[in-house]
LUMLUM-187123 format. One record per residue: x, y, z of N, C-alpha, C, O in turn. Coordinates in steps of 0.2 Angstrom, whole numbers, plus 5000, padded with zeros to 4 digits. Layout:
XYZXYZXYZXYZ
...
This chain:
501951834958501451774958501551724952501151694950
502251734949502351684944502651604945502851554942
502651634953503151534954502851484955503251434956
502051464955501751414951501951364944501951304942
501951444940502051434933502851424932503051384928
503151454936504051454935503951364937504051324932
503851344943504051284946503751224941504051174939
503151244938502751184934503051174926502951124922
503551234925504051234920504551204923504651154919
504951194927505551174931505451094928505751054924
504851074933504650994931504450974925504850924923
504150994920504150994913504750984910504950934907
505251034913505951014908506350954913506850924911
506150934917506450884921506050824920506250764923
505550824916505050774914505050754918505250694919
504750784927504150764932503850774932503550754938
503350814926502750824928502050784928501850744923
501750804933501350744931500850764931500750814934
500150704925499650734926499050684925499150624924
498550714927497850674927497750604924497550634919
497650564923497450524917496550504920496350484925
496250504914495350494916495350414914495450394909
495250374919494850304919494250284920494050324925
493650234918493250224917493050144921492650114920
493450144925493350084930494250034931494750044929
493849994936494549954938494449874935494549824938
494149884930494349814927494949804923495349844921
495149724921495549724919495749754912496249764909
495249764910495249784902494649854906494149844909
494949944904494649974906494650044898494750024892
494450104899494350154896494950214898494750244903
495350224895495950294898495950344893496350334888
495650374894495550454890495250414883495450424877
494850384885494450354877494550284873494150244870
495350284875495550214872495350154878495350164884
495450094873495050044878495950004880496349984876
496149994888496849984887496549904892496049874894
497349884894497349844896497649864904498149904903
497349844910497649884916498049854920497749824925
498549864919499349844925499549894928500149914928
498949944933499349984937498749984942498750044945
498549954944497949964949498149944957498749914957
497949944961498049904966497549854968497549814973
496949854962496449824963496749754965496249714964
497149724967497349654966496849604966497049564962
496449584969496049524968495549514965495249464964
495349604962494649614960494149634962493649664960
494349624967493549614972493349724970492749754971
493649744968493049824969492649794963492149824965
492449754958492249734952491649684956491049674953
491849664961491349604965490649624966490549684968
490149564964489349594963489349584970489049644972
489549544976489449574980489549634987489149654992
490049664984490349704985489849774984489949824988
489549774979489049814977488549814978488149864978
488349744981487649734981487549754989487049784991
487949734994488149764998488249855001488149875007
488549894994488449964995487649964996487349985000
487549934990486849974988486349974995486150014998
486249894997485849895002486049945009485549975012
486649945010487049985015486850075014486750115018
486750075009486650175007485650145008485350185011
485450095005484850135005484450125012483850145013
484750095017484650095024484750155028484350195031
485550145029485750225030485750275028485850315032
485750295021485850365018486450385016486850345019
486650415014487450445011487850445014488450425013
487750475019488150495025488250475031487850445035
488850485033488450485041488550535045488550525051
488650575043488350675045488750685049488650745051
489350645053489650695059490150635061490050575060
490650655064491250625067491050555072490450555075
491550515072491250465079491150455084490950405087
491450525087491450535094490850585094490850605100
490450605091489850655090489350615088489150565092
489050615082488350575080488650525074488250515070
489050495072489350455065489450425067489950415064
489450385073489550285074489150245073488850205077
489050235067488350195065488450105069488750085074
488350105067488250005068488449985063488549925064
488650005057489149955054489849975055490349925054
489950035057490750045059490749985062491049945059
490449975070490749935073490549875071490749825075
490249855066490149765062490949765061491349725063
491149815056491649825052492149805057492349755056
492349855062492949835066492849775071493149775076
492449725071492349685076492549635071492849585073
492449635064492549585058493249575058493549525059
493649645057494249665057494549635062495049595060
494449635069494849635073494849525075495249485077
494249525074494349435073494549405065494749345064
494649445060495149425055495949435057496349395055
495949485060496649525062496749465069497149485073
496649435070496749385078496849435083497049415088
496549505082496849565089496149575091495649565088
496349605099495749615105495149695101494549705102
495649715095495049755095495349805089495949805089
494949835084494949865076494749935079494449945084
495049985074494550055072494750075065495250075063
494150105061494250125056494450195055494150235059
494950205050495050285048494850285041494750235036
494650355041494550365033495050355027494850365021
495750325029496250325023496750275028496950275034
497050245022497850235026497950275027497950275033
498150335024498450405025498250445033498750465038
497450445033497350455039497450415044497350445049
497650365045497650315049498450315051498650295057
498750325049499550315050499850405053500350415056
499350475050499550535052499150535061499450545066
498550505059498450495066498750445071499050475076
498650365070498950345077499850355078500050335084
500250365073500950365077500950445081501250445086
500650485078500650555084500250535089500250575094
500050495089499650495095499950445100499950455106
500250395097500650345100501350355104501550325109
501650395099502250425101502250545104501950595102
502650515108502650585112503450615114503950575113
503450675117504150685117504450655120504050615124
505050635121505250585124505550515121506050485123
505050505118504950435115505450435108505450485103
505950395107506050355100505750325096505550275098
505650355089505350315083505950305077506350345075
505950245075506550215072506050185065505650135065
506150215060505750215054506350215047506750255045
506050145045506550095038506550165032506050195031
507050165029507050245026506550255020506450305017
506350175018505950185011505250165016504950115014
504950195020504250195021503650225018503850255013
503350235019502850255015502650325019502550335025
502450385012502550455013502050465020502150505025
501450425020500950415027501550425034501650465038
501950365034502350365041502550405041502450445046
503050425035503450485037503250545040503550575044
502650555036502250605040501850605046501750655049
501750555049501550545054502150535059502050555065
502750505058503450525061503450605062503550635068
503450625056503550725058503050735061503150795063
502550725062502050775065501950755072501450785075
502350695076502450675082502950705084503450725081
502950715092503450765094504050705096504450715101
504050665094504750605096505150635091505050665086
505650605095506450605091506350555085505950505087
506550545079506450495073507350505070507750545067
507250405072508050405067507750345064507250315066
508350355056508050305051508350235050508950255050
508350215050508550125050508650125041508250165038
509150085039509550085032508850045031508650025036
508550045025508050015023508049925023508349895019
507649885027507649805027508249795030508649755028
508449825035509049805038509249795045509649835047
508949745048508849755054509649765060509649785066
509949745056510849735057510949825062511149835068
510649875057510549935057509949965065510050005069
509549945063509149945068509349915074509249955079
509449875075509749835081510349895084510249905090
510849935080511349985081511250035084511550055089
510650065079510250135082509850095091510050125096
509550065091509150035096509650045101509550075106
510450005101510749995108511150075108511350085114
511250105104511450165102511150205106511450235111
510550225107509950275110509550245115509050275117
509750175118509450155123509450185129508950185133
510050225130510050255137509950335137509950365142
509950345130509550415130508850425129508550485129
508450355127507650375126507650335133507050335134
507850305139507450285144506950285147506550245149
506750365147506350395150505750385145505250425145
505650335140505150355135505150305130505650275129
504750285127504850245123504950225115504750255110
505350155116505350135108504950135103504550095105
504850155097504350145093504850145088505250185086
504650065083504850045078504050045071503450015072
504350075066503950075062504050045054504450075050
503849995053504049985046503349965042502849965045
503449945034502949915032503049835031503549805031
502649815029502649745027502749725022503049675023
502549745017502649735009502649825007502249875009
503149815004503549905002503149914995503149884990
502749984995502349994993502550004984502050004980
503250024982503550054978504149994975504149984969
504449974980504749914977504749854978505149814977
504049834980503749784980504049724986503749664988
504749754988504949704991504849694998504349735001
505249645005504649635009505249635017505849625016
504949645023505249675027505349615031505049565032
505949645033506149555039505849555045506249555050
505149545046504649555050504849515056504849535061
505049465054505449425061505849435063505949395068
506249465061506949475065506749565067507149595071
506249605064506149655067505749645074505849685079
505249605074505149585080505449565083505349595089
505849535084506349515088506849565092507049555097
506849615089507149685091506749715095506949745100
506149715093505749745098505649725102505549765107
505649645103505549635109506249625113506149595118
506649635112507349635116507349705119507549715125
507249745114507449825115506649855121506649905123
506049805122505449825124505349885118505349945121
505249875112505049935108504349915107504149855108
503949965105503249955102503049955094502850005092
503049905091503049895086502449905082501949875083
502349955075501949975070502049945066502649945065
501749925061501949865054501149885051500549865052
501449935043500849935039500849885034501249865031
500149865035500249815029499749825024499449775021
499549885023499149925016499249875011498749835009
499849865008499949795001499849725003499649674999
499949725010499949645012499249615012499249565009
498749645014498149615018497649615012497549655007
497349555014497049515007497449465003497249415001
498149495002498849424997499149415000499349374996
499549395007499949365011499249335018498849365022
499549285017499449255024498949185023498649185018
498849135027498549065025497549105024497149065021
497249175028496549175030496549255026496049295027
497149275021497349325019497349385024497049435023
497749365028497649425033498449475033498549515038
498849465030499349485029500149445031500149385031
500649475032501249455033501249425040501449375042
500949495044501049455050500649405053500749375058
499949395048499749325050500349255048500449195051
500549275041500949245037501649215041501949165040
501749255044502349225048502249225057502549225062
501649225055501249225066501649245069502049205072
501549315069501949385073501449395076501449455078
500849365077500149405078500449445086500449505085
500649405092500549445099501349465097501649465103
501749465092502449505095502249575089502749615089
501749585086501349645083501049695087500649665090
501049755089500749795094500349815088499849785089
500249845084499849895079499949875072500449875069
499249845069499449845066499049885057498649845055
499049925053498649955049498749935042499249935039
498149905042497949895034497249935030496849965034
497049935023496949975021496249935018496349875017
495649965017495049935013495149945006494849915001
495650005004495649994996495949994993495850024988
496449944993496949884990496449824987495849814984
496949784990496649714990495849684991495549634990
495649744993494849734998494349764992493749744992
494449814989494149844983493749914987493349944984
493849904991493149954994493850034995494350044992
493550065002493950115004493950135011493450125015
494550165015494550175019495050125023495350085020
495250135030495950095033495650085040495150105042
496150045043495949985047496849985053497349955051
496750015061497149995066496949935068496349925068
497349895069497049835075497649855082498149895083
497349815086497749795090497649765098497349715098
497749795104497649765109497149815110497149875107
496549795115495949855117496149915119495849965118
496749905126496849975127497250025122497150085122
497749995117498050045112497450075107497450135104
496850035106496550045101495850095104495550135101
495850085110495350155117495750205115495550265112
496350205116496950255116496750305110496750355112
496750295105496650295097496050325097496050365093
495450325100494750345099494950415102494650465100
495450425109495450475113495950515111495950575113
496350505106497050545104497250565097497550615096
497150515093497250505085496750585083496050595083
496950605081496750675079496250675071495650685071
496650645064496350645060495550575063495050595060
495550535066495150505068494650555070494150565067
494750585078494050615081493850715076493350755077
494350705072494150775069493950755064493650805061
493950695060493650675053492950655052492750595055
492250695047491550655046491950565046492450535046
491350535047491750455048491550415040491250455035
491650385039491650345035490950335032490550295035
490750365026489950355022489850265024490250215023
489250275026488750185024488850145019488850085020
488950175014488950125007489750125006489850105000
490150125008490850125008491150075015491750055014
490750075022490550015025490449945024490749885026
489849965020489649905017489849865014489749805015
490249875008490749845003491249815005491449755002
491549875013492149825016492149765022492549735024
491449785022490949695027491049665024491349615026
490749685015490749605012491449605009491649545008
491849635007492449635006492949595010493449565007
492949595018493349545023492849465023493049405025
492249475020491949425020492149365015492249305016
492249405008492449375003493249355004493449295004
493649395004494449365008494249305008494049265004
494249305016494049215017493549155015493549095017
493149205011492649145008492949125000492649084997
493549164997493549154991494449144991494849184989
494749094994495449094993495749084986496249084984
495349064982495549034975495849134972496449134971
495649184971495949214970496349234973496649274969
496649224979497549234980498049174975498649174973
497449144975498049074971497949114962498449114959
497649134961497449184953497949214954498449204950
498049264960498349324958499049304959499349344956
499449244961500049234961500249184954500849194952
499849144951499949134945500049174942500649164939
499849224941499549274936500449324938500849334934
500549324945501149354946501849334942502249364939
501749264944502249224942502349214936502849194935
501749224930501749204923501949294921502149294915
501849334924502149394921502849404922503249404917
502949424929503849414930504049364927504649374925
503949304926504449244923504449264914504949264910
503649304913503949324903504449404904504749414899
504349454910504649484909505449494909505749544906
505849444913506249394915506549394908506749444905
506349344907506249314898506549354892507049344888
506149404894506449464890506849524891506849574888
507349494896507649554899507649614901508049654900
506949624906506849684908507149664916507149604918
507349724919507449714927507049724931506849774932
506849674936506649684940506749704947506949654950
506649764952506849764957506749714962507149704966
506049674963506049634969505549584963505149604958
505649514966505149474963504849424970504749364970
504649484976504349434981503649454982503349414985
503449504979502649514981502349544973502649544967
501749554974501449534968501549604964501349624958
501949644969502049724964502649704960503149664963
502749724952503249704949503449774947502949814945
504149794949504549854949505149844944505649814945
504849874937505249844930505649924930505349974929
506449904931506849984932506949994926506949944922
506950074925506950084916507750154919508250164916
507650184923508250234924508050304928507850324933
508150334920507950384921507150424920506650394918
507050474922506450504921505850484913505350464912
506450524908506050554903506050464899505650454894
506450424900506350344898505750324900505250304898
505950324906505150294910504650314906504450274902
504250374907503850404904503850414894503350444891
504250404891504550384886504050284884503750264879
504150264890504150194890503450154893503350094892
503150224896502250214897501950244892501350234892
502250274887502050304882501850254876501250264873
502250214875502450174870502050114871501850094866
501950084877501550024880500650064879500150024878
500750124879499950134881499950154872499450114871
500050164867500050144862499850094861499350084858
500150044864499749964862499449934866499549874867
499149954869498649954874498749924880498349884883
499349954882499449934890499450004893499850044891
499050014898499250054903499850034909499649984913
500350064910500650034915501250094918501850094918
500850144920501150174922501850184925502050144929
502350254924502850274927502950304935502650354938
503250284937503350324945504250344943504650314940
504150404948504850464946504750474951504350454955
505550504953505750554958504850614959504350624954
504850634967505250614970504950564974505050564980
504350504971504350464974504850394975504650334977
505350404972505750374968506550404969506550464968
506950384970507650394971507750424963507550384959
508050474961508350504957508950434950509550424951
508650414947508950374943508450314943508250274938
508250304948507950234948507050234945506650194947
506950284942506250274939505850234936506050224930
505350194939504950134935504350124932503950164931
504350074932503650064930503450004936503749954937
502650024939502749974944501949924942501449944941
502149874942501549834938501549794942502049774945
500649784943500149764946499749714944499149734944
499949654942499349614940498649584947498649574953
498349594941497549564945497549484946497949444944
496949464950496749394948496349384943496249324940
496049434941495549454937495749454929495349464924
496649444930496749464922496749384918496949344922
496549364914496649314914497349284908497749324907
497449224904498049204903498249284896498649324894
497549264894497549294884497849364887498349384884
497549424893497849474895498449504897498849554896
498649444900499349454901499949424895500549424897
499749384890500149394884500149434881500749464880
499449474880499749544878500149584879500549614876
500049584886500549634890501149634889501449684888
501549524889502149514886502249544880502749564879
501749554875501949544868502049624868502549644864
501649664872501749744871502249764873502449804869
502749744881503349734880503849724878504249774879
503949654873504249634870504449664864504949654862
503949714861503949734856504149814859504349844854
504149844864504649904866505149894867505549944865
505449854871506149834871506449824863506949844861
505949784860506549784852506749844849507149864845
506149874852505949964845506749974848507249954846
506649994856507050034858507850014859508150064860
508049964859508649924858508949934852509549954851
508449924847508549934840508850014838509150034833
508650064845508850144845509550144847509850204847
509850074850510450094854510250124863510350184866
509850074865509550074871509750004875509749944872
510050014883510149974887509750014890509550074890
509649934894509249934900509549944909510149924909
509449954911509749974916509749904920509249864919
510349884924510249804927510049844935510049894937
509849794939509349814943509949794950509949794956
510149784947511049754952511549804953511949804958
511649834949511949884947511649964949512050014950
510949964948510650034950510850074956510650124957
């Protein structure tokens, strides 16, 4: 019974182990294990978990209905703000009809097992998020993987497997803004595949929804993919500040999902005060577009001083900045030394992360304002010289 202990030494010397850090909210200026830092790792993007409405919202929400809602939605837990919530949803999403799951997580292990069955092909971009993947594995479809944003590839497998999935159907699975490298998927020409090939298209868009789109409804409103979109999942605790995740789609796919989605009809449903946040959460989106325009300033004046200083960046199209540092014990060496000066900006490693390519993945808010994000330059700037000065290159992001 000592390979816990063996294995958590194993990561220790491979500097992957990872551990807790205690936070004391999601503002932009927050408390991490006591010290007061500056925070570029949240997904908070717009602010909104910080929103007096948003709260004021829980509160009335919990003291109507009470904590809970004591049981699943196929039993006694479909309140009436569930269905506020997916009706909001699904006239923001332009589709016939919304359901909420407790998690992205849950939302993506539920509806692709339920959507895909033996028989059926799922063709899933290799860097998808650990949710699909798993919801790929735990479907009894055959799953091949598409080179990551390459439809060229897809299009291959598709005419490749056409006449051995006949009997069943295509299911293409991608995200829309990549959760890790920030960068973004050729949504229109992967539509366009699907509908040649008649495949059924899922597109998460967890990063998307709230920063892309004219009504902030994501990519695929962004590029009006709305009716060549069959499924589409986004998340309430991103962008939206609140918690919990979000199918849209056509009414019979989304009936479909009430009767088959597993983590759906087996999960208590989603607490009242956690409802209500993401009512007023969709509400605010659309009532408050001046913070998508925040959050991309704010994007743009960080990557452009990061630039500046020569850090690399993996992708500079979505508001996630993926600044490559290498290896492991660098990374981590490198959130180290920023949280010294008071940035938090966390490292990501293997194995969420390809072996070499370790970062740091930095999230500005709309919420930061200009003096916060100088800091962040200055705190930068001032590790790149220590560490340069040690006989340190940077890794080019061309090159990785």
């Amino acid at each position: 019974m000592n390979w816990p202990s063996d294995e958590l030494e194993s990561l220790r010397a491979r500097h992957l182990l990872r551990r807790l850090r205690s936070t004391e909210g999601t503002e932009p200026r927050t408390v991490l294990n006591g010290q007061t830092v500056l925070l570029l790792c949240s997904n908070n993007y717009l602010g909104l978990a910080n929103h007096p409405a948003l709260a004021e919202a829980a509160r009335s929400a919990l003291e109507r209905y009470g904590t809970s809602a004591s049981g699943s939605r196929l039993v006694s837990g479909s309140l009436a703000l569930h269905g506020e919530l997916e009706k909001r949803v699904a006239e923001w999403m332009g589709t016939e009809a919304a359901l909420v799951f407790n998690s992205g997580y849950q939302a993506n292990v539920g509806a692709i097992p339920a959507l895909a069955r033996e028989g059926d092909l799922i063709l899933s971009d290799e860097l998808n998020h650990a949710s699909l993947i798993d919801g790929c594995r735990l479907s009894r479809a055959r799953t091949r993987v598409f080179r990551h944003a390459d439809p060229q590839h897809l299009e291959s497998l598709l005419a490749e497997n056409s006449t051995a999935s006949r009997t069943g159907k295509n299911i293409i699975v991608t995200e829309s803004v990549f959760s890790v490298d920030g960068d973004l998927a050729p949504l229109t020409e992967i539509a366009s595949l699907a509908r040649r090939f008649d495949a059924l298209l899922i597109v998460d868009e967890a990063h998307a929804v709230g920063v892309f789109g004219p009504a902030g409804a994501g990519r695929v409103e962004e590029l009006q993919l709305e009716v060549a979109v069959d499924i589409r999942m986004g998340t309430f605790s991103k962008a939206l500040g609140s918690f919990g995740a979000f199918v849209a789609g056509r009414r019979d796919l989304i009936e479909y999902l009430v009767n088959r989605a597993r983590s759906f009809i087996y999960s208590t449903a989603l607490p009242p005060a956690t409802l209500g946040a993401s009512l007023a959460a969709v509400q605010a989106i659309q009532r408050e577009p001046e913070r998508r325009k925040s959050l991309w300033e704010n994007v743009r004046f960080l990557r452009e001083g990061l630039k500046d200083q020569g850090w690399s960046l993996l992708s500079e199209a979505s508001q996630i900045l993926p600044v490559l540092i290498g290896e492991a014990r660098e990374t981590m060496e490198v959130t180290d030394e920023l949280l010294a000066r008071g940035v938090f900006a966390q490292g990501l490693r293997e194995p969420t992360v390809a072996p070499g390519t370790s970062r740091l993945r930095l999230t500005p808010m709309a919420t930061h304002n200009r003096e916060d994000l100088t800091q962040a330059l200055a705190a930068f700037d001032e590790v790149s010289t220590a560490r340069r000065n040690r006989g340190w290159t940077p890794v080019s992001a061309t090159t990785s």
